[in-house]
C-alpha positions as CSV (number, residue, x, y, z in Angstrom):
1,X,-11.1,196.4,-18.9
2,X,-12.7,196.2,-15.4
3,X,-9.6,193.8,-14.5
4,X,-7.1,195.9,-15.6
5,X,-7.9,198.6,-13.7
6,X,-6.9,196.8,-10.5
7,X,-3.8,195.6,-11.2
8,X,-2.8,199.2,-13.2
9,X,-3.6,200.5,-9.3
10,X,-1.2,197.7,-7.9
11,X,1.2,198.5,-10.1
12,X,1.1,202.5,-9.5
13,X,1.2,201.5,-5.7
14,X,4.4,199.7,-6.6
15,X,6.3,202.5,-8.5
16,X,5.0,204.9,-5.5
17,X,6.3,203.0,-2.8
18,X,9.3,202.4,-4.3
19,X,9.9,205.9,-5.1
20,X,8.9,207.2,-1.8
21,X,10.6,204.6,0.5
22,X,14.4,205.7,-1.2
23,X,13.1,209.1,-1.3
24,X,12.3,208.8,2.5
25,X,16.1,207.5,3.3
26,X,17.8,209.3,1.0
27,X,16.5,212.7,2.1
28,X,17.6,212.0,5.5
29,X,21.2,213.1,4.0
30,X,21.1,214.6,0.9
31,X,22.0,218.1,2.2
32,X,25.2,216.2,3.4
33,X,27.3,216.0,0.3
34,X,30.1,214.7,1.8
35,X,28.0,212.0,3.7
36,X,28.8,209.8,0.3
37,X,32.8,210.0,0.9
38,X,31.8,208.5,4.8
39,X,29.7,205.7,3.4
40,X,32.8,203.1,4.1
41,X,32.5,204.1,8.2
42,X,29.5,202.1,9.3
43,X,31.1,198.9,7.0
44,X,33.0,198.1,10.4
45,X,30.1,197.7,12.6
46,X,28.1,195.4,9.5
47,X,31.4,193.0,9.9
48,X,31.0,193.0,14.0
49,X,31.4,196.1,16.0
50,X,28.8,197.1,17.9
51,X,29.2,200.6,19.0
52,X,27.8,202.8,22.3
53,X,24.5,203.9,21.8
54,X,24.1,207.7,22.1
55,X,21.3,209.8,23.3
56,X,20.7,213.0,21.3
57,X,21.9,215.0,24.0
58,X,25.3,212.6,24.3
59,X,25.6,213.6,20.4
60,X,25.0,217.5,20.9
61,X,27.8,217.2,23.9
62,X,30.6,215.2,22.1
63,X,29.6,217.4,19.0
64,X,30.3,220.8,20.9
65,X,33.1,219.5,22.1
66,X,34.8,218.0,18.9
67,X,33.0,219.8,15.8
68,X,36.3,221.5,14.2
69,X,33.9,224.6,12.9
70,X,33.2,225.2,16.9
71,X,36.8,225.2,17.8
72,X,37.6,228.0,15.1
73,X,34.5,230.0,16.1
74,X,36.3,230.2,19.5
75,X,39.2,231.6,17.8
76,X,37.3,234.1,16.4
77,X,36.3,235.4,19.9
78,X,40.2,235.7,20.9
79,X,41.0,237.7,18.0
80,X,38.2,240.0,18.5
81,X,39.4,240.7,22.5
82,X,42.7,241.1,21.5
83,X,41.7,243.6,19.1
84,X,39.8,245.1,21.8
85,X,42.9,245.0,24.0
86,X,44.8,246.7,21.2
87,X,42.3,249.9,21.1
88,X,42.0,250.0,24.4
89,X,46.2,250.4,24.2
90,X,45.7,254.5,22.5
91,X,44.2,255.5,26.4
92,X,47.7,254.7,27.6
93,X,51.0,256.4,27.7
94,X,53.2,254.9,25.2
95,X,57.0,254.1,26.4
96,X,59.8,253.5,24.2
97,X,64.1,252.7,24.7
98,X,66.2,253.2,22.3
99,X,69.9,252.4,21.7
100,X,72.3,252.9,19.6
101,X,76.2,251.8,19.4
102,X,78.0,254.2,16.5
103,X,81.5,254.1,15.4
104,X,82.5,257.3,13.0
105,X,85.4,257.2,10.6
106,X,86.8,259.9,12.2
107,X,86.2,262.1,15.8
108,X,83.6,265.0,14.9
109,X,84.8,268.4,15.4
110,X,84.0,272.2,15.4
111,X,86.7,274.6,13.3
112,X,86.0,277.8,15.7
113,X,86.9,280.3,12.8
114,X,89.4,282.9,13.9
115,X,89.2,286.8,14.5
116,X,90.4,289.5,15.6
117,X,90.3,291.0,19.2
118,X,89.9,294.8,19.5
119,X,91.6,296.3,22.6
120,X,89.6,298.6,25.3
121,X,89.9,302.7,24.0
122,X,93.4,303.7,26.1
123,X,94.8,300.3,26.7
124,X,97.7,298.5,24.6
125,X,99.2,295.6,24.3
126,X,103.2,295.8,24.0
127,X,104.5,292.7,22.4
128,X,108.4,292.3,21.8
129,X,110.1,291.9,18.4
130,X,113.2,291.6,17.3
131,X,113.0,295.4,15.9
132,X,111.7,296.1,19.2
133,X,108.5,296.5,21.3
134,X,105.5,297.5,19.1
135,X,101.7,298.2,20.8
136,X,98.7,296.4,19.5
137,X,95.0,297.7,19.2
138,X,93.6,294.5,18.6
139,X,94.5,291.2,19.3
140,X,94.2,288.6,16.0
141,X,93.0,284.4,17.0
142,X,93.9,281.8,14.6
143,X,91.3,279.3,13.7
144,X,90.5,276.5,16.3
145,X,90.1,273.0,15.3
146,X,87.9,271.8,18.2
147,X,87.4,268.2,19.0
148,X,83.4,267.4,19.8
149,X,83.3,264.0,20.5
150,X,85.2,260.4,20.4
151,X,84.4,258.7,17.2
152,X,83.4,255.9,19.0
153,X,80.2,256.5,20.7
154,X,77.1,254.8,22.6
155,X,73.3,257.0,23.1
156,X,70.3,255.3,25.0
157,X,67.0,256.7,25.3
158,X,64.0,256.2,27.0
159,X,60.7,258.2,25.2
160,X,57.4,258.4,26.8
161,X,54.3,259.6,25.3
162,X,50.3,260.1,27.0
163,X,47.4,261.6,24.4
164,X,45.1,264.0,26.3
165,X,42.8,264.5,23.4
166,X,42.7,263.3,20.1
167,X,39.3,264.5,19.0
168,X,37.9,261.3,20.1
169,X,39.2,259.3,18.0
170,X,40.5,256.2,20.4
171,X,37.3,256.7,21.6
172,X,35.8,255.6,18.7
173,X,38.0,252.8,18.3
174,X,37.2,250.9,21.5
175,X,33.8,251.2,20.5
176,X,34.4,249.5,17.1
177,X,36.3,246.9,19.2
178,X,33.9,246.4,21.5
179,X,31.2,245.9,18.9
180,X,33.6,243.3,16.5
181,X,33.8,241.5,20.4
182,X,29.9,240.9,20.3
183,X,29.5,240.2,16.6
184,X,32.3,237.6,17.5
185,X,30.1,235.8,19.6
186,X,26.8,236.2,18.0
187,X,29.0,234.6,15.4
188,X,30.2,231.8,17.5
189,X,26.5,231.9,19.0
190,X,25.5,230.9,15.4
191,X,28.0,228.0,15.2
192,X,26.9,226.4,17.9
193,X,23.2,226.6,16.5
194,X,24.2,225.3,13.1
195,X,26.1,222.5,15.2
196,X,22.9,221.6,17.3
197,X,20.9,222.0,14.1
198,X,22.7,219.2,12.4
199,X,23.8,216.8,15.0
200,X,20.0,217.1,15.3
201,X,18.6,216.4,12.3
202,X,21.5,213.5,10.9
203,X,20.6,211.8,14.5
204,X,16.7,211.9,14.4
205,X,17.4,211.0,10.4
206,X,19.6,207.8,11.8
207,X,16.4,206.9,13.5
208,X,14.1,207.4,11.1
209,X,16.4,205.5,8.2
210,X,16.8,202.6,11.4
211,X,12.7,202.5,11.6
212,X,12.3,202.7,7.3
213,X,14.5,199.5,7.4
214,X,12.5,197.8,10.0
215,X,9.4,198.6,8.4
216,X,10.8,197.5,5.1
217,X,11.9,194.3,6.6
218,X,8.6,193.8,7.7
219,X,6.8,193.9,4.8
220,X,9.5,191.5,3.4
221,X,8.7,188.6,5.6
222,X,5.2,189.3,5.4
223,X,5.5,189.2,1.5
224,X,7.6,185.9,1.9
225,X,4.6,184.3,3.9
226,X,2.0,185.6,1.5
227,X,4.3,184.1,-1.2
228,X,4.4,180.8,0.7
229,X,0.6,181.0,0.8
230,X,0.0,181.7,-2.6
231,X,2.3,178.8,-4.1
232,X,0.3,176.9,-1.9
233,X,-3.2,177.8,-2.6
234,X,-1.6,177.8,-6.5
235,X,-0.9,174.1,-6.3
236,X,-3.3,172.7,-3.9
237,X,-6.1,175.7,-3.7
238,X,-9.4,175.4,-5.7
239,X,-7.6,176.6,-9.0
240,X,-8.6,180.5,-8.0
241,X,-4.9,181.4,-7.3
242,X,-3.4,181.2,-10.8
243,X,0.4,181.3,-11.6
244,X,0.6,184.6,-12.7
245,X,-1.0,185.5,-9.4
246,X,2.4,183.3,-8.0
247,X,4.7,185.4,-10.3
248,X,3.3,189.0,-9.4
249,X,3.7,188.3,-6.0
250,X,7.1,187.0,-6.2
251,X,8.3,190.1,-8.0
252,X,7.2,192.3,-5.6
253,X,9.0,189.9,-2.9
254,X,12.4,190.3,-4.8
255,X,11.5,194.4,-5.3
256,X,11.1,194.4,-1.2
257,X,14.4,192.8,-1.2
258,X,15.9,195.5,-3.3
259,X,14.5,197.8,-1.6
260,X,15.5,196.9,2.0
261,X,19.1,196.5,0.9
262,X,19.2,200.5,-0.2
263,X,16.9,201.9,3.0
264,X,20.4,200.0,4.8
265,X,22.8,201.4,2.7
266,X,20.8,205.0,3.2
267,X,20.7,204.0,7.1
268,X,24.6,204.0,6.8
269,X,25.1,206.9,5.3
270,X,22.9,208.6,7.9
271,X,25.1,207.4,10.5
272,X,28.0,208.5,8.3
273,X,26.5,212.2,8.4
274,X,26.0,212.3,12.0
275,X,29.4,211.1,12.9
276,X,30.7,213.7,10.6
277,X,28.7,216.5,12.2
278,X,30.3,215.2,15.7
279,X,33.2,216.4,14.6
280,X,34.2,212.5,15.2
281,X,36.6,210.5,13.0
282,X,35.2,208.4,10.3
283,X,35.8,205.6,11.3
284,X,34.3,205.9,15.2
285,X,31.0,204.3,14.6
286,X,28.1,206.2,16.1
287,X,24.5,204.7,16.9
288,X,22.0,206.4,18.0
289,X,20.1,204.9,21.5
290,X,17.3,202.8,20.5
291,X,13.5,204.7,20.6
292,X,11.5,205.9,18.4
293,X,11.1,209.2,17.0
294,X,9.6,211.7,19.3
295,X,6.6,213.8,19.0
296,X,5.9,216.9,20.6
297,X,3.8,219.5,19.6
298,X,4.3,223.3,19.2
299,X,1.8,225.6,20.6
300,X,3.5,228.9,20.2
301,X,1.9,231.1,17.5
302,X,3.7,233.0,14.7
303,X,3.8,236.4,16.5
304,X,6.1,235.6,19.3
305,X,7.9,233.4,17.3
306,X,9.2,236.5,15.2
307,X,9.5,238.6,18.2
308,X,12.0,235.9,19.6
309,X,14.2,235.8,16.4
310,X,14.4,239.5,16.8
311,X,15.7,239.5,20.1
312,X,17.8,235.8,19.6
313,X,18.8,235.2,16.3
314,X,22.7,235.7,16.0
315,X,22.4,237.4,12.8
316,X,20.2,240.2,13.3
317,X,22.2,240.6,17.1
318,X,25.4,241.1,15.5
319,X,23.8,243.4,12.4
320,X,22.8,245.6,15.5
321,X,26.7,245.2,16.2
322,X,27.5,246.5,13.1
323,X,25.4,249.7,13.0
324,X,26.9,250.7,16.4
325,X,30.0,250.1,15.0
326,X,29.5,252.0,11.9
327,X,28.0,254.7,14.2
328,X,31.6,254.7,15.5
329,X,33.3,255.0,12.2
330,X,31.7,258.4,11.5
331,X,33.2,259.5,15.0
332,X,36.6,258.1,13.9
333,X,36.3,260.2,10.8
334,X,35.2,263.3,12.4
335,X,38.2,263.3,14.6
336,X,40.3,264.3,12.1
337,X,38.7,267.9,12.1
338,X,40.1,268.1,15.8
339,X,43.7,268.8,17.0
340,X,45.7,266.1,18.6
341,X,47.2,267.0,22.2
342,X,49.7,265.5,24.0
343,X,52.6,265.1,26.7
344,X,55.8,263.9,25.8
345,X,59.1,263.1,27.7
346,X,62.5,261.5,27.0
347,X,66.0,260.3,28.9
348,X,69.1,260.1,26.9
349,X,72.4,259.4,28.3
350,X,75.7,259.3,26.6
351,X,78.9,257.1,26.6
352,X,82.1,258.5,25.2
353,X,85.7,258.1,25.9
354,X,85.7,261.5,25.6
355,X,85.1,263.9,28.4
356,X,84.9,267.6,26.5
357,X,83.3,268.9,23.8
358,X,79.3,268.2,23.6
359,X,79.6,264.9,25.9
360,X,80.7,266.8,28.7
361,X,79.8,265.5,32.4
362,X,76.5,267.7,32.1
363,X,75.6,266.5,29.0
364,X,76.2,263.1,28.9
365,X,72.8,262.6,31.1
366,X,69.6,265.1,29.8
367,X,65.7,265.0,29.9
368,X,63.2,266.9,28.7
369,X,59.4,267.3,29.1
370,X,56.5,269.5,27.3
371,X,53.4,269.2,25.8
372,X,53.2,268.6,21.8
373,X,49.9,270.0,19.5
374,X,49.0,268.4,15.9
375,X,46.5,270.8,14.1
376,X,45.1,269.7,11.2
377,X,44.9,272.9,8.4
378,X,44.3,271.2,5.2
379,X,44.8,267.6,3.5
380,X,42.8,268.2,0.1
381,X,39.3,267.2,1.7
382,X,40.3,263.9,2.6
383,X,38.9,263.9,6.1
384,X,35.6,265.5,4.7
385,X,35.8,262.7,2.2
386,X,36.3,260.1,4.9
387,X,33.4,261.5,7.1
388,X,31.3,260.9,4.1
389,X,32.4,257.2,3.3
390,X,31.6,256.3,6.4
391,X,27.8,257.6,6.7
392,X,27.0,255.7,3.8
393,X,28.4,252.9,4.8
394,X,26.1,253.4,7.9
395,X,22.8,254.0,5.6
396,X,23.8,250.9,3.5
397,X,23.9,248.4,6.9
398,X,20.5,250.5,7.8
399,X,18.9,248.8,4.7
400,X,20.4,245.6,5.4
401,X,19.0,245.6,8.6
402,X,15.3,246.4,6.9
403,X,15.9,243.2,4.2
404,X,17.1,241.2,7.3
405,X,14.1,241.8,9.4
406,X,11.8,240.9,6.3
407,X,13.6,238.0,5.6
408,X,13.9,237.0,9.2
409,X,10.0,237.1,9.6
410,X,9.7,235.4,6.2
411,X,11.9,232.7,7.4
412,X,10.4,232.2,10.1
413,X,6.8,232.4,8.8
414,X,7.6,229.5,6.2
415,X,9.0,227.3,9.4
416,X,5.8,227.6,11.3
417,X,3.7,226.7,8.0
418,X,5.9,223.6,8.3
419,X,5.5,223.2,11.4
420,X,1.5,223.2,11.5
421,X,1.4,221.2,8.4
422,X,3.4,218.4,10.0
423,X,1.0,218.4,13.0
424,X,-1.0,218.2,11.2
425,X,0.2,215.3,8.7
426,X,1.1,213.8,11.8
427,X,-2.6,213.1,13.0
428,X,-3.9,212.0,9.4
429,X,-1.1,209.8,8.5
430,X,-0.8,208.3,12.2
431,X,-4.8,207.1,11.9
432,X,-4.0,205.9,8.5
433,X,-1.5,203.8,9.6
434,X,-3.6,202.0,11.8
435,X,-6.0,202.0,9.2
436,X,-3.6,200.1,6.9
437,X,-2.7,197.6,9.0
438,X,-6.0,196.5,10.7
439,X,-7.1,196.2,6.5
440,X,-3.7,194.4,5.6
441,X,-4.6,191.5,8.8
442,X,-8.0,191.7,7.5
443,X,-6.8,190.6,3.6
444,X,-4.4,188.0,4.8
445,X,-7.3,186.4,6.9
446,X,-9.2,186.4,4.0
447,X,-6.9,185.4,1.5
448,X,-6.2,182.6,3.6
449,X,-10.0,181.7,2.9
450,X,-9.3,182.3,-0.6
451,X,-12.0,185.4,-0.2
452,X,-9.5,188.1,-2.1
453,X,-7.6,188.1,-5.2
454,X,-4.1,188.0,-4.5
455,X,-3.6,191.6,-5.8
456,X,-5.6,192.8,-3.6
457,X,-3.5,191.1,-0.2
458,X,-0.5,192.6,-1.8
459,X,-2.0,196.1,-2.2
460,X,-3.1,196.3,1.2
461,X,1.0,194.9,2.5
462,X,2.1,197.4,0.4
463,X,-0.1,200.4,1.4
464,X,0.3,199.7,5.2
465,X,4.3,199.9,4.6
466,X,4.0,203.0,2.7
467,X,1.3,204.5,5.3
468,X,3.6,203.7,7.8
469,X,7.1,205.1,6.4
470,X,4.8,208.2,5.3
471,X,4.2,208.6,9.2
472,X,7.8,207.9,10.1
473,X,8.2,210.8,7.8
474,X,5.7,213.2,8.9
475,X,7.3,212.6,12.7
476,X,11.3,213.6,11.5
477,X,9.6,216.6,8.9
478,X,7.9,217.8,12.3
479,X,10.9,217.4,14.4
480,X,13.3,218.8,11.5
481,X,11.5,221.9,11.6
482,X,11.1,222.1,15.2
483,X,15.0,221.8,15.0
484,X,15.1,224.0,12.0
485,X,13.2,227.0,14.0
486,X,15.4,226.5,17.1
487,X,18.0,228.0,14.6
488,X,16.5,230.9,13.0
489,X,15.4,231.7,16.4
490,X,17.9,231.2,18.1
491,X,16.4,230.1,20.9
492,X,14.4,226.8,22.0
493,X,10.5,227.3,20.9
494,X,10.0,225.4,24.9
495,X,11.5,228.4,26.2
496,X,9.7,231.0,24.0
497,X,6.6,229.5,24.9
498,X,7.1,229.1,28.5
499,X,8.4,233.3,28.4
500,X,5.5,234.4,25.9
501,X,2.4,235.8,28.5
502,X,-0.9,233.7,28.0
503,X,-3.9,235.6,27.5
């Protein structure tokens, strides 16, 4: 039972390492889904190409320039300012022309109906018959059939319009504007975070899934020399290297093989997801510049780093937009308690054949000017109604903005845990690294001597490749979430600490 134990410890530090090593690659993009459509892009560059290495800064550049969700973000900022444009429009005097070419089926006219005439007291008019002359009181007048107009006719008119008081109303409409103008940018703002974000974290997961291969080829050809060794010592040793000592570590040879070919397949799909993020085609290979993945620690503490997502972070910035621009609403609402005043002018000229009737010479060219009042007396409590809709709409982004502000501080609280924690993980798993290997050189020296089992040489390859990808890790979980706070933030934690006082 005392032998088994051993080898049951070899063979859970097996299962582990395998588990952990895909886990390491694959969770470089496994929140990029469509990664796995991209897989085919790095195939070019495994039959020859050997593309420009990038900096992470080069990536971040060519991504801001070429992400497609960036370029629509900027649209959004357009639309908003010409919305703004548009309310700023109601301050202005609004001028119209008209025209209009008319043909009638007939010329309008005026039957002037007829009447009589009554003659001054002591006057008469004598008028001559053929029974003689006989004196009239009053004078009769047929009807008059009076032509108004040709029926062919053309009118142009020029209108004008100015509000000098509309309750405040366009007022409160340039506000609303001016407010969907800032959350359009806090919007864009967070576009170009989420674009940094990723670039980041696919290009720092390149690396990592670039180092996971090299480790695992290591421990491949330090298997295959252990192998060599053992087959030797098997065959020619003192007879304590026994064939099933040969087999075991020939299986775990042929594991590391498998295992190296799907840390490269995971390192191609990284490379996949970063070119993707660069807003590049798929089929522009992308490789990140040789180095290995930073470290730099974060000293700012949890307190300013909440205080800074309160005044950066696009979200709760363009919130604040939308309370002022509900506050503006209500004012919108209101103004349609309030009377409308406003000048008004118009030009109209006339062409016609016709040179009597209504389109005589002083009437073919008018204007006319005054001032024009719209009182509101009643519309069924509408307004009242409206006034009312728009205050709660106001008290409902109020609690928003109290869930937001927990859940910002929240968020940002769990990053910082992170963010400890991988300092932390950072130190540990960095000293057990070393640890690892100066015990792996330590067995193989020995084994040599034929002073360890063979189990025991392969444990300690094994562990030194897993203590090594687990500090590989616990350098891109630290710079993920260093990354990943950058973007609640929204602002670099360098230049929070470098604003934040020092006691």
């Amino acid at each position: 039972m005392t032998k088994e134990k051993p080898l049951f410890s070899i063979r859970m530090t097996i299962k582990l390492g395998a588990v952990l090593c895909c886990l390491l690659a694959g969770a470089v993009v496994s929140t990029a889904a469509y990664a796995a459509e991209s897989a085919q892009a790095p195939a070019d560059q495994v039959a020859g190409e050997h593309p420009h290495a990038l900096t992470l800064q080069q990536c971040i550049d060519i991504a801001q320039e070429k992400n497609h969700y960036r370029v629509a973000s900027r649209y959004g900022i357009e639309i908003a300012e010409a919305q703004h444009r548009q309310a700023l429009s109601g301050y202005w005097p609004q001028v119209g022309a008209k025209a209009s070419y008319t043909i009638m089926d007939e010329d309008p006219n005026f039957i002037f109906p007829g009447r009589n005439i009554s003659m001054p007291a002591g006057t008469a008019l004598v008028v001559q018959t053929p029974v003689g002359q006989i004196p009239l009181t009053s004078l009769p007048i047929p009807d008059q059939n009076v032509k108004l107009m040709d029926k062919k006719n053309f009118v142009a008119s020029l209108n004008a319009t100015l509000p000098i008081y509309t309750g405040g109303q366009v007022s409160a409409i340039v506000r609303q504007a001016e407010q969907g103008m800032k959350a359009a940018r806090e919007e864009a703002r967070r576009t170009d975070l989420q674009v940094v974000y990723d670039t980041t974290r696919y290009y720092y997961g390149a690396v990592l899934a670039r180092e996971l291969i090299q480790i695992g080829r290591d421990a491949l050809t330090r298997m295959e020399v252990t192998l060599e060794l053992t087959e030797n010592l098997y065959t020619k040793g003192s007879g304590k290297v026994k064939k099933t000592d040969y087999l075991r570590n020939k299986t775990v040879v042929e594991w590391l093989r498998t295992t190296v070919t799907a840390l490269e397949a995971n390192e191609q799909l990284a490379r996949a997801a970063l070119t993707n993020s660069m807003g590049m085609d798929w089929e522009s290979p992308v490789e990140p510049a040789p180095q290995e993945l930073p470290f730099v620690p974060a000293s700012a503490d949890l307190k300013s780093l909440v205080s800074g997502a309160y005044s950066f972070n696009p979200d709760w910035a363009r919130l604040e937009a939308g309370l002022d621009a509900a506050a503006a609403k209500i004012d919108e609402a209101k103004s349609g308690h309030f009377p409308k005043i406003g000048l008004f002018g118009n030009l109209t000229h006339i062409e016609n054949s016709y040179d009597k009737g209504i389109v005589t010479a002083d009437n073919r060219t008018s204007w006319s000017i005054g001032v024009g009042l719209e009182l509101p007396l009643f519309n069924g409590m509408r307004t009242t109604n409206e006034v009312r809709e728009a205050k709660a709409r106001l008290q409902q982004l109020k609690q928003q903005q109290f869930l937001l502000k927990e859940g910002i501080a929240l968020q940002v609280k769990h990053i910082f845990i992170q963010l400890m924690s991988t300092q932390q993980q950072k130190v540990s798993s960095e000293s057990a690294a070393n640890s690892s290997e100066e015990n792996r050189a330590l067995n193989e020296r020995a084994y040599q001597e034929e002073l360890v089992e063979t189990k025991d040489v392969i444990e300690a390859q094994l562990i030194e490749s897993l203590m090594k990808a687990q500090y590989r890790k616990a350098l891109y979980d630290h710079l993920e979430a260093r990354a990943n706070m950058d973007y609640v933030v929204g602002k670099q934690i360098t230049d929070i600490i470098s604003s934040t006082p020092q006691r």
